[in-house]
PDB file of N, CA, C, O and CB in Angstrom:
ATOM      1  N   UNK A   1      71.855  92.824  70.800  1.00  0.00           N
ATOM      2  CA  UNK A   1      71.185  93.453  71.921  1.00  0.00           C
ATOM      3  C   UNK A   1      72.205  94.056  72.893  1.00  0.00           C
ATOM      4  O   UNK A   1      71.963  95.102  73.495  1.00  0.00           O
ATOM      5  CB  UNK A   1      70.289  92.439  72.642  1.00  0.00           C
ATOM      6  N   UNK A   2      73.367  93.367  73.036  1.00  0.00           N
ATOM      7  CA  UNK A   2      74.245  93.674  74.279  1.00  0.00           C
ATOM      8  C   UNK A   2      75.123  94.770  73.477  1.00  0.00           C
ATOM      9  O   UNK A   2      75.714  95.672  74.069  1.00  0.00           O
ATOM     10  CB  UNK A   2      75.205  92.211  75.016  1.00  0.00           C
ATOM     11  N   UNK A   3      75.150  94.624  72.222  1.00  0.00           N
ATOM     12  CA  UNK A   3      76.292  95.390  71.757  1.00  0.00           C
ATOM     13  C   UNK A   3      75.595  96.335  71.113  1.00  0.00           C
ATOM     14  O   UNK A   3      76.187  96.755  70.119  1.00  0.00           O
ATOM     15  CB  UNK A   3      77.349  94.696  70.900  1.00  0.00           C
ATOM     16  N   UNK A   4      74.388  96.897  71.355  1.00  0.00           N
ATOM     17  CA  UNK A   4      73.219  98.237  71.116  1.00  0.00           C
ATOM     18  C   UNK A   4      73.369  99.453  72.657  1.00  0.00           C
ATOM     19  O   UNK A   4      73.353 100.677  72.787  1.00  0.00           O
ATOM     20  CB  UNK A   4      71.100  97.312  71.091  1.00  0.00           C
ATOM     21  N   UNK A   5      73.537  98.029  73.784  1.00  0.00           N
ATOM     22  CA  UNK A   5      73.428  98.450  74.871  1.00  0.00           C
ATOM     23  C   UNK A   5      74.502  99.272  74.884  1.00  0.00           C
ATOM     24  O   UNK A   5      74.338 100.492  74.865  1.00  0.00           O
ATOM     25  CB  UNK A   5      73.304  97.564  75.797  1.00  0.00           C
ATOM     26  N   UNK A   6      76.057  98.563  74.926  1.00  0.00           N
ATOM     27  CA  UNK A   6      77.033  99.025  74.950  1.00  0.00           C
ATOM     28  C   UNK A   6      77.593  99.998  73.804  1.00  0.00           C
ATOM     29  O   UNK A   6      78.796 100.255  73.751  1.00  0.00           O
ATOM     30  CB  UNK A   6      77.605  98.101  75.180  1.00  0.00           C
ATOM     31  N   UNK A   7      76.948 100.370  73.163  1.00  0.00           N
ATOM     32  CA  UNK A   7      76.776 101.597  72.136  1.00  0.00           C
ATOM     33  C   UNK A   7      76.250 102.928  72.593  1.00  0.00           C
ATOM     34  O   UNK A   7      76.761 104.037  72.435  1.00  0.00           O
ATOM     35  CB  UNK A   7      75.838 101.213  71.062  1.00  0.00           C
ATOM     36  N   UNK A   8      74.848 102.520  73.342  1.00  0.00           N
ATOM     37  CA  UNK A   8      74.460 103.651  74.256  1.00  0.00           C
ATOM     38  C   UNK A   8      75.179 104.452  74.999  1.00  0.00           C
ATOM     39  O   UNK A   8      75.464 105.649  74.946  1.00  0.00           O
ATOM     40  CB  UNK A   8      73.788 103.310  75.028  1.00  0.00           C
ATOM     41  N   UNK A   9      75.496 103.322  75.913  1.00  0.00           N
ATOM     42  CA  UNK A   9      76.214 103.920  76.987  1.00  0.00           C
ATOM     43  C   UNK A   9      77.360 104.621  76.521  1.00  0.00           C
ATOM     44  O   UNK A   9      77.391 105.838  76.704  1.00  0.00           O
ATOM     45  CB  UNK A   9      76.603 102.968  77.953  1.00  0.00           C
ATOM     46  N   UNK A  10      78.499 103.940  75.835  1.00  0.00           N
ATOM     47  CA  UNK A  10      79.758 104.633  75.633  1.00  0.00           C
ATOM     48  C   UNK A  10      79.360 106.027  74.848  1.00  0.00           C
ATOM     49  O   UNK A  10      79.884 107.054  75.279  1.00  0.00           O
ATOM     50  CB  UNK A  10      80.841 103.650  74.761  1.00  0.00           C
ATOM     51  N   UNK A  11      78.236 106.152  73.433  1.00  0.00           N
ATOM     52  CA  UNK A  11      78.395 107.427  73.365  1.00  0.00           C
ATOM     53  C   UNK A  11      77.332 108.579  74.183  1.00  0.00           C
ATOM     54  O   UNK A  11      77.341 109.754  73.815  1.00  0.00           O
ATOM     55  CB  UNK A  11      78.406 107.563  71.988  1.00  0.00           C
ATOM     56  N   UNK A  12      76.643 108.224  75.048  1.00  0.00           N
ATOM     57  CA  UNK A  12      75.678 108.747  76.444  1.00  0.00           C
ATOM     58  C   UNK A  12      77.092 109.624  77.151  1.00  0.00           C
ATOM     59  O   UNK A  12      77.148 110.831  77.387  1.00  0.00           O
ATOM     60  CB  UNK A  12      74.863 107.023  77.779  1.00  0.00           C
ATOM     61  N   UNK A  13      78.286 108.462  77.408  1.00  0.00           N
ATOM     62  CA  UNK A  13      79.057 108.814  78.252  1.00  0.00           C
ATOM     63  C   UNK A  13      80.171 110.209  77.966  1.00  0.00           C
ATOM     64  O   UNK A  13      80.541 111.146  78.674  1.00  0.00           O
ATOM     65  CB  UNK A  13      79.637 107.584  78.487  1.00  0.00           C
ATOM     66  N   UNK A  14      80.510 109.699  76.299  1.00  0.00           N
ATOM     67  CA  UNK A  14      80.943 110.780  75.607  1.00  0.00           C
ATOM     68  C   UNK A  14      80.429 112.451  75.527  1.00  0.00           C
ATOM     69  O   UNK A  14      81.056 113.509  75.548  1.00  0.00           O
ATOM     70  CB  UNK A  14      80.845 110.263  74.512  1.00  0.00           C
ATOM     71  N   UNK A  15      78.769 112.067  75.409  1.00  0.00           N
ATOM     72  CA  UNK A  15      78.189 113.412  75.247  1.00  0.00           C
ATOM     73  C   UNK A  15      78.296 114.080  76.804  1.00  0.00           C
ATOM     74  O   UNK A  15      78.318 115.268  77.126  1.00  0.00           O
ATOM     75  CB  UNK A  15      76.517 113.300  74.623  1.00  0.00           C
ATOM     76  N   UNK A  16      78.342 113.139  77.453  1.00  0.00           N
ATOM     77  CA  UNK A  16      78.592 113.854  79.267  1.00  0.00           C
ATOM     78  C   UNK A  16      79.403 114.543  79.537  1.00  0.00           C
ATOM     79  O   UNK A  16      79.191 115.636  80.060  1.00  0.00           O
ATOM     80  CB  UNK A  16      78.911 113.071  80.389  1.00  0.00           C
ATOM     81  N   UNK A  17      80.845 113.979  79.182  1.00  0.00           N
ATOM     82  CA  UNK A  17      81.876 114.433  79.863  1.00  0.00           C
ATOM     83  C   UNK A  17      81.858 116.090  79.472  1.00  0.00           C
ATOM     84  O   UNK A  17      81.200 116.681  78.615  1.00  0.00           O
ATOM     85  CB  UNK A  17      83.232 113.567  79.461  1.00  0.00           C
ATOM     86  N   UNK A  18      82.874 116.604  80.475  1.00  0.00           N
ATOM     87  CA  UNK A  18      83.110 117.732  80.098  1.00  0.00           C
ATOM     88  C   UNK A  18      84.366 118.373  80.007  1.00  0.00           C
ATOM     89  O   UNK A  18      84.663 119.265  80.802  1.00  0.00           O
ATOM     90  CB  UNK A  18      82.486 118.289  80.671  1.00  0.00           C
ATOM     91  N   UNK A  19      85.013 118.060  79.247  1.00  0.00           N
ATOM     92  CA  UNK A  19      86.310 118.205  79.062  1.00  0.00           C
ATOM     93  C   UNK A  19      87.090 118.866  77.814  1.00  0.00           C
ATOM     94  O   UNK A  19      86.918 118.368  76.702  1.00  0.00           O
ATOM     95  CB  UNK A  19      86.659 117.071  79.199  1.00  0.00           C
ATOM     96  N   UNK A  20      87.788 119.773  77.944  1.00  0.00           N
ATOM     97  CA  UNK A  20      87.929 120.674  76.944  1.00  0.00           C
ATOM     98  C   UNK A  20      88.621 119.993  75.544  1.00  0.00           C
ATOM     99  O   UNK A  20      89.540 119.176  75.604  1.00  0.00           O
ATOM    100  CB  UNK A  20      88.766 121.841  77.552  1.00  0.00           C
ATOM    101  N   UNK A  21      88.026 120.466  74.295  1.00  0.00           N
ATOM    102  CA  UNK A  21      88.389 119.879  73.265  1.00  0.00           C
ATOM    103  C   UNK A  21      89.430 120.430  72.403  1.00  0.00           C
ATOM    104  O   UNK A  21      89.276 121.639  72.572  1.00  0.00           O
ATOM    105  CB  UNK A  21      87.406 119.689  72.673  1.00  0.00           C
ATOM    106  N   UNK A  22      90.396 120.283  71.583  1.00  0.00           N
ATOM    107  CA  UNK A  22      91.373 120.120  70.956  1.00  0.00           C
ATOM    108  C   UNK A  22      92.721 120.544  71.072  1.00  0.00           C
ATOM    109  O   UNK A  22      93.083 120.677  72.241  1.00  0.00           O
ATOM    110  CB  UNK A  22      91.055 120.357  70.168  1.00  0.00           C
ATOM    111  N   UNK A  23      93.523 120.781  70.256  1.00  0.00           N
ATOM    112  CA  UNK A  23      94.778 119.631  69.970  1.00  0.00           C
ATOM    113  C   UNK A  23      95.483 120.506  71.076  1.00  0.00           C
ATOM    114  O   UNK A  23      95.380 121.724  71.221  1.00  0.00           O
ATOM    115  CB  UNK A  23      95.706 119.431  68.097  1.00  0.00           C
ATOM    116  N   UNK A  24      96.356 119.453  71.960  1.00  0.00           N
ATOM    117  CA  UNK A  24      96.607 119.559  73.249  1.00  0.00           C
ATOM    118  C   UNK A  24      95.908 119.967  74.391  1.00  0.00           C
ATOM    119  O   UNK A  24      96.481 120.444  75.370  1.00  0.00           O
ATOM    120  CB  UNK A  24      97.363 120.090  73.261  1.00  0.00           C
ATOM    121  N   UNK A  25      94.653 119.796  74.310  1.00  0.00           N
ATOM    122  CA  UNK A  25      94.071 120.309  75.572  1.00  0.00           C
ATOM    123  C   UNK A  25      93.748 118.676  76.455  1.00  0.00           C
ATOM    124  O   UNK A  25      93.071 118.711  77.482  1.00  0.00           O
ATOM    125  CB  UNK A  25      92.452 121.421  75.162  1.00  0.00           C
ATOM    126  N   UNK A  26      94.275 117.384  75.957  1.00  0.00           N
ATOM    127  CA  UNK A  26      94.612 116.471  76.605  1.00  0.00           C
ATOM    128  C   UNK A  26      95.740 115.868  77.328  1.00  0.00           C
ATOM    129  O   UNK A  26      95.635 114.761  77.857  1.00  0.00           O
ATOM    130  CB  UNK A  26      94.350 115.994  76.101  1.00  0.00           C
ATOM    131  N   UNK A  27      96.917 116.632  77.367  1.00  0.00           N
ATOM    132  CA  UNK A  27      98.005 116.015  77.801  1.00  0.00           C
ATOM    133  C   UNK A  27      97.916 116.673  79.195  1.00  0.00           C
ATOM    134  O   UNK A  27      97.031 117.487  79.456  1.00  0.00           O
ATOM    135  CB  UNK A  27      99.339 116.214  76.908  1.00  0.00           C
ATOM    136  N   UNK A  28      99.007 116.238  80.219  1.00  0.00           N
ATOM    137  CA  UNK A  28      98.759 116.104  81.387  1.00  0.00           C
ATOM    138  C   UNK A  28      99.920 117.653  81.530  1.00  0.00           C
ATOM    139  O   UNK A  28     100.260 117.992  82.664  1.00  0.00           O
ATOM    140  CB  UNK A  28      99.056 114.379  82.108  1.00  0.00           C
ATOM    141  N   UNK A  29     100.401 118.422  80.363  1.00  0.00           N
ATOM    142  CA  UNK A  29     101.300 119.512  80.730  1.00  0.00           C
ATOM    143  C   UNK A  29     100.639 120.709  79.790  1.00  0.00           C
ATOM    144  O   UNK A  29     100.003 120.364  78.794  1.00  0.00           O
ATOM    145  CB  UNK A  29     103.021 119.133  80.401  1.00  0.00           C
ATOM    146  N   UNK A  30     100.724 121.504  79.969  1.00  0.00           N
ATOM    147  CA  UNK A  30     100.403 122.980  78.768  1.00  0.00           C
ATOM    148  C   UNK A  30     101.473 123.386  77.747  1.00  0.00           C
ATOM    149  O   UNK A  30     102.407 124.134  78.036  1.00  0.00           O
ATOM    150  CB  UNK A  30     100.236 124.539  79.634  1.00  0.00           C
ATOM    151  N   UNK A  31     101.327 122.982  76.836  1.00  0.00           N
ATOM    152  CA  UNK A  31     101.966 123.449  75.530  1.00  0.00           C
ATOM    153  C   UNK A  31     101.512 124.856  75.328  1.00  0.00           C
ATOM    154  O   UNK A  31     101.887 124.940  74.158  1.00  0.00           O
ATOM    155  CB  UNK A  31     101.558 122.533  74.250  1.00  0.00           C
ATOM    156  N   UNK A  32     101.209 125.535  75.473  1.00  0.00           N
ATOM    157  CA  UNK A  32     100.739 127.164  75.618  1.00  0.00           C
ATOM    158  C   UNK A  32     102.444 127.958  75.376  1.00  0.00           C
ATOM    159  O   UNK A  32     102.995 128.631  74.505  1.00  0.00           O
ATOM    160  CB  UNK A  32      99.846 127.581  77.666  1.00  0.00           C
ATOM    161  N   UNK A  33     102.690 127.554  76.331  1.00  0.00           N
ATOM    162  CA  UNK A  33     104.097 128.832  76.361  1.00  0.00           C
ATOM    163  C   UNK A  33     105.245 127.657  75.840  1.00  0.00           C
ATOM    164  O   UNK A  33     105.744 126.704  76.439  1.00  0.00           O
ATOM    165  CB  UNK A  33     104.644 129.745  78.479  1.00  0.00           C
ATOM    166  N   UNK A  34     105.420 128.164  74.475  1.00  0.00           N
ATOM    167  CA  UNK A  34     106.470 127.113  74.139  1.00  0.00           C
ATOM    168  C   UNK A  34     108.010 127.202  74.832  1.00  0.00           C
ATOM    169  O   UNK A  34     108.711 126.211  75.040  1.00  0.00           O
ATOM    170  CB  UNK A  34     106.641 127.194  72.575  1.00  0.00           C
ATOM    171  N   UNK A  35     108.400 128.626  75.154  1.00  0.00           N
ATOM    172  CA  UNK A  35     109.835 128.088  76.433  1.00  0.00           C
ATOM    173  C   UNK A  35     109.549 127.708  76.999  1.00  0.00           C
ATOM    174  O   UNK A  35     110.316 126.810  77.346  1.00  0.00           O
ATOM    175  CB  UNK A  35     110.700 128.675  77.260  1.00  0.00           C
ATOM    176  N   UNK A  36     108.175 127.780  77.871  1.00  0.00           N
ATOM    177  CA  UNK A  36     108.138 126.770  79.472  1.00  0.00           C
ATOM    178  C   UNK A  36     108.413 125.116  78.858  1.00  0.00           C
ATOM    179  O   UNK A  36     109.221 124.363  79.401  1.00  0.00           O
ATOM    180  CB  UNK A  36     106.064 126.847  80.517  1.00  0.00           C
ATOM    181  N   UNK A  37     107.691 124.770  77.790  1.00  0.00           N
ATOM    182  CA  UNK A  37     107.703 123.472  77.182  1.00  0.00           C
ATOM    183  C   UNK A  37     108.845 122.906  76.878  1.00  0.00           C
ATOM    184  O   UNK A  37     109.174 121.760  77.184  1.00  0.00           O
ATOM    185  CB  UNK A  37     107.062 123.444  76.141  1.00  0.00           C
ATOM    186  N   UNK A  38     109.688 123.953  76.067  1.00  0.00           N
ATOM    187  CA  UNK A  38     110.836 123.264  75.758  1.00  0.00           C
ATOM    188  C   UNK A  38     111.793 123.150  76.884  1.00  0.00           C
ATOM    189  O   UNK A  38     112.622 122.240  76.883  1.00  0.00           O
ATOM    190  CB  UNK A  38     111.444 123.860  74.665  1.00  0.00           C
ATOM    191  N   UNK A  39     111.719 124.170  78.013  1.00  0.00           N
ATOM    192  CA  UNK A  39     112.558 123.969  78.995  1.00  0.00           C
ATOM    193  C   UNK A  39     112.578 122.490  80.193  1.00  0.00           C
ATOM    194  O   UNK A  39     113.431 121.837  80.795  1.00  0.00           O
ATOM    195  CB  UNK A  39     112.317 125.229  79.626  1.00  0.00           C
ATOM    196  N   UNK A  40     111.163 122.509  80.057  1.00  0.00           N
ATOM    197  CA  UNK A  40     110.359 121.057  80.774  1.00  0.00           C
ATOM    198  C   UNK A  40     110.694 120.358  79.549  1.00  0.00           C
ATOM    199  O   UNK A  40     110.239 119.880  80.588  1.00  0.00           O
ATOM    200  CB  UNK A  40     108.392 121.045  81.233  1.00  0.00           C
ATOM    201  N   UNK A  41     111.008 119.762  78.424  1.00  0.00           N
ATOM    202  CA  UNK A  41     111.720 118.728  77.510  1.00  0.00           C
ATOM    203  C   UNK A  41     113.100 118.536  77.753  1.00  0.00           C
ATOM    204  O   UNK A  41     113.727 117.502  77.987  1.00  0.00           O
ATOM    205  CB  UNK A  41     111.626 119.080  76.107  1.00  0.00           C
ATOM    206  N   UNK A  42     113.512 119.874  77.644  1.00  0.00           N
ATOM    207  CA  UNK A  42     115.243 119.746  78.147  1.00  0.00           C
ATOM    208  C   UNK A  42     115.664 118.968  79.405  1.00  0.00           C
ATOM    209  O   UNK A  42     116.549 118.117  79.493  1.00  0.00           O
ATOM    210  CB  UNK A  42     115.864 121.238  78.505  1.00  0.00           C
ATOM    211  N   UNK A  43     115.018 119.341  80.157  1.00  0.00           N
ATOM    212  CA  UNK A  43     115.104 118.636  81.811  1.00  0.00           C
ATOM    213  C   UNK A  43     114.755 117.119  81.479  1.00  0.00           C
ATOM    214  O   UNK A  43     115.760 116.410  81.423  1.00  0.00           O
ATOM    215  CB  UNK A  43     113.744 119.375  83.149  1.00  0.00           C
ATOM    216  N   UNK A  44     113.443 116.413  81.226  1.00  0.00           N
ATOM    217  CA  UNK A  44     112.735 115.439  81.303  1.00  0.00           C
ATOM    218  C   UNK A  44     114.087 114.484  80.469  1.00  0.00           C
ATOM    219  O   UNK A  44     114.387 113.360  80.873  1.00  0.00           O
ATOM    220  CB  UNK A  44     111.084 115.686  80.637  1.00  0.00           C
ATOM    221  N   UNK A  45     114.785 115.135  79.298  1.00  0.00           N
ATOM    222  CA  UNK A  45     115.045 114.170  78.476  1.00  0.00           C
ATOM    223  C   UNK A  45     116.566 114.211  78.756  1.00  0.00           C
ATOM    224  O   UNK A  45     117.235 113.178  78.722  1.00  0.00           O
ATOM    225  CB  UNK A  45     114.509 114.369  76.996  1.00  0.00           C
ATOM    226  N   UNK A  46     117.172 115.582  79.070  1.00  0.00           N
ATOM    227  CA  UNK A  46     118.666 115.713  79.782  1.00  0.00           C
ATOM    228  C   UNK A  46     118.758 115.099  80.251  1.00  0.00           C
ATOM    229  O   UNK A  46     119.494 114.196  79.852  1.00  0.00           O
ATOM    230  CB  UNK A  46     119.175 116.490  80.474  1.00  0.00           C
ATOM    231  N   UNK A  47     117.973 114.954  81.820  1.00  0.00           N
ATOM    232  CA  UNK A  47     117.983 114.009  82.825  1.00  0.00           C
ATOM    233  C   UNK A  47     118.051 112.510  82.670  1.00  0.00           C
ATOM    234  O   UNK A  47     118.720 111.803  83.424  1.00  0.00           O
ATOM    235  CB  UNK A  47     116.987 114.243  83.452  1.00  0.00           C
ATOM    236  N   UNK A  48     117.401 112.097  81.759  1.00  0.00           N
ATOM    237  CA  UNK A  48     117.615 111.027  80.886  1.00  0.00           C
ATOM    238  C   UNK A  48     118.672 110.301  80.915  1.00  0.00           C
ATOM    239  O   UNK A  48     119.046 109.366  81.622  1.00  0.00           O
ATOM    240  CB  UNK A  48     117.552 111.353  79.806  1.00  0.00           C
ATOM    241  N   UNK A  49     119.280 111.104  79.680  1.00  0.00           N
ATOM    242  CA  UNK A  49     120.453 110.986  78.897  1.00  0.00           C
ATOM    243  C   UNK A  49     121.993 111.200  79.470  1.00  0.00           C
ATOM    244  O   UNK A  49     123.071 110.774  79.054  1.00  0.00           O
ATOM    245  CB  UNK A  49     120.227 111.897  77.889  1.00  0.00           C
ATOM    246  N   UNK A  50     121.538 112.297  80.948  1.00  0.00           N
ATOM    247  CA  UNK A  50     122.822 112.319  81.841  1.00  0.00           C
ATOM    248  C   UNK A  50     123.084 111.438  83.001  1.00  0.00           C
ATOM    249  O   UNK A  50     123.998 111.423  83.827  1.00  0.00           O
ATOM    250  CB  UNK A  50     122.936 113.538  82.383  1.00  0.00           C
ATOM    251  N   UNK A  51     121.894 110.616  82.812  1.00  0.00           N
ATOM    252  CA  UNK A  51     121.927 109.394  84.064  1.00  0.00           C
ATOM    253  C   UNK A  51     122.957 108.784  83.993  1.00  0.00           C
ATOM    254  O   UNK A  51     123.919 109.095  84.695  1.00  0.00           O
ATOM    255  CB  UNK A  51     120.894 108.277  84.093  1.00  0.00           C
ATOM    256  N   UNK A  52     122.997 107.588  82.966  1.00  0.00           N
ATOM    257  CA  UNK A  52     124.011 107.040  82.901  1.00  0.00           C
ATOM    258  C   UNK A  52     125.383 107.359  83.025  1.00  0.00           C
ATOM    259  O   UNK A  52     126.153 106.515  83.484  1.00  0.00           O
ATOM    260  CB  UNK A  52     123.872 106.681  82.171  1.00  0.00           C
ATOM    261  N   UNK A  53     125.851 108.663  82.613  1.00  0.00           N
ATOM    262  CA  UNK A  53     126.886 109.030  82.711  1.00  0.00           C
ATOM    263  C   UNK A  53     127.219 109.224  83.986  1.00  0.00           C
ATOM    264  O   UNK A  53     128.375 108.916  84.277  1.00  0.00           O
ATOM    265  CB  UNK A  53     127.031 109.883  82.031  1.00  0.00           C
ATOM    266  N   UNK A  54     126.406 109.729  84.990  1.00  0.00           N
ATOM    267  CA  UNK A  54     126.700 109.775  86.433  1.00  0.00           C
ATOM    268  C   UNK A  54     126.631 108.579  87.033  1.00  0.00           C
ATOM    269  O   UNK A  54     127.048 108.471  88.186  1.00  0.00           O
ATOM    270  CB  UNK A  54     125.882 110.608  87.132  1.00  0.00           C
ATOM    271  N   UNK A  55     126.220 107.742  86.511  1.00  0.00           N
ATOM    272  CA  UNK A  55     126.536 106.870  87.690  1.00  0.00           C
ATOM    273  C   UNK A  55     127.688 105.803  86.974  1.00  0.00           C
ATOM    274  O   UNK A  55     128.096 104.964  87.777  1.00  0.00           O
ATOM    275  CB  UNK A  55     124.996 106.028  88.357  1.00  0.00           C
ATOM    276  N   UNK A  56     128.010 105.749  86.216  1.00  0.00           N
ATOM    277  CA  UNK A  56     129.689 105.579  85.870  1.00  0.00           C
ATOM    278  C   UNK A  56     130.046 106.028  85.747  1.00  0.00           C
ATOM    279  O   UNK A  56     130.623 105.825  84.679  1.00  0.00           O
ATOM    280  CB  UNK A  56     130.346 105.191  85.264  1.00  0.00           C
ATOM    281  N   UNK A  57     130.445 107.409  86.434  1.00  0.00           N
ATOM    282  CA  UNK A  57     131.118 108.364  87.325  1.00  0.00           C
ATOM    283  C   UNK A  57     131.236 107.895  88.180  1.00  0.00           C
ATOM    284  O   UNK A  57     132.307 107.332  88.408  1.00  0.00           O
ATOM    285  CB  UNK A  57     130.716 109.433  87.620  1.00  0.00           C
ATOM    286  N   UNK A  58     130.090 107.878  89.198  1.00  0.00           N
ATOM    287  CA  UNK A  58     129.954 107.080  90.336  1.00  0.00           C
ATOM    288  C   UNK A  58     130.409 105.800  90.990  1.00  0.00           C
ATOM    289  O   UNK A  58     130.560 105.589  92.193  1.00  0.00           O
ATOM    290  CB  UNK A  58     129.086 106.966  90.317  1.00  0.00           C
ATOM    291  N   UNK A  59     130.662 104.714  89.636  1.00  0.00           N
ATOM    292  CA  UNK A  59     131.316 103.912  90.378  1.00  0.00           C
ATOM    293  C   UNK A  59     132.430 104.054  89.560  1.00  0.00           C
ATOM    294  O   UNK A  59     132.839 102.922  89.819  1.00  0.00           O
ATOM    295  CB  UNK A  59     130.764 102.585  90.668  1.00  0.00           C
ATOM    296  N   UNK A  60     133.101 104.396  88.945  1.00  0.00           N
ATOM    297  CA  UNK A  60     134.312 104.599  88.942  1.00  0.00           C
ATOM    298  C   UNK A  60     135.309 105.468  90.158  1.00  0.00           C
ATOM    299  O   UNK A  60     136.412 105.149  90.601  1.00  0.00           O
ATOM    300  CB  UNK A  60     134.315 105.105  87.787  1.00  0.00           C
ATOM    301  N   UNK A  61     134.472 106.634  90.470  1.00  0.00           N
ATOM    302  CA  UNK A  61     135.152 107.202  91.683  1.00  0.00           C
ATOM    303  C   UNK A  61     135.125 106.301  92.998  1.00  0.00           C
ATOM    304  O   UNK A  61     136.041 106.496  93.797  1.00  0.00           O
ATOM    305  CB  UNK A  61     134.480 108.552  92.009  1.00  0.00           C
ATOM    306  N   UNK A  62     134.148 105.312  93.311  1.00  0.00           N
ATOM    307  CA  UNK A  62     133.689 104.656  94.462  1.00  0.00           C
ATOM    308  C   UNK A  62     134.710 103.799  94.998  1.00  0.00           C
ATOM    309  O   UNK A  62     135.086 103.159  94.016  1.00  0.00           O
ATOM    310  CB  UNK A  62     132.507 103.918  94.207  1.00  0.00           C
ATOM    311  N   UNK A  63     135.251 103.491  95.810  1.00  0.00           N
ATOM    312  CA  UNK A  63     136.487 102.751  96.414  1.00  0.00           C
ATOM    313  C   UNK A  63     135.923 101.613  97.172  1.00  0.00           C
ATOM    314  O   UNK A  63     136.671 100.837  97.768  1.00  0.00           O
ATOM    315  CB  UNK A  63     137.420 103.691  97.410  1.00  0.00           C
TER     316      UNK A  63
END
């Protein structure tokens, strides 16, 4: 009975929403223009990967 209920609802809720359907039209950035994308990867993951190096920089220069 409870788990008929909770069947309803979740696909009631599904047919509601309105939100655009497929592949990438869920992520929180636009894959559309693939330089803007790869340039926003370069940054996200550079930034990353050049952290560490700056900050042992950082305390190596630090007195």
């Amino acid at each position: 009975m409870l788990g008929q209920a909770v069947r309803r609802f979740t696909t009631s809720a599904v047919r509601s929403s309105h939100y655009a359907e497929g592949p990438g039209k869920n992520l929180p950035f636009s894959v559309d223009n693939k330089w803007r994308l790869l340039g926003m990867m370069v940054v996200f993951f550079g930034s990353g990967f050049a952290f560490p190096f700056i900050v042992v920089r950082h305390q190596i220069l630090k007195k």
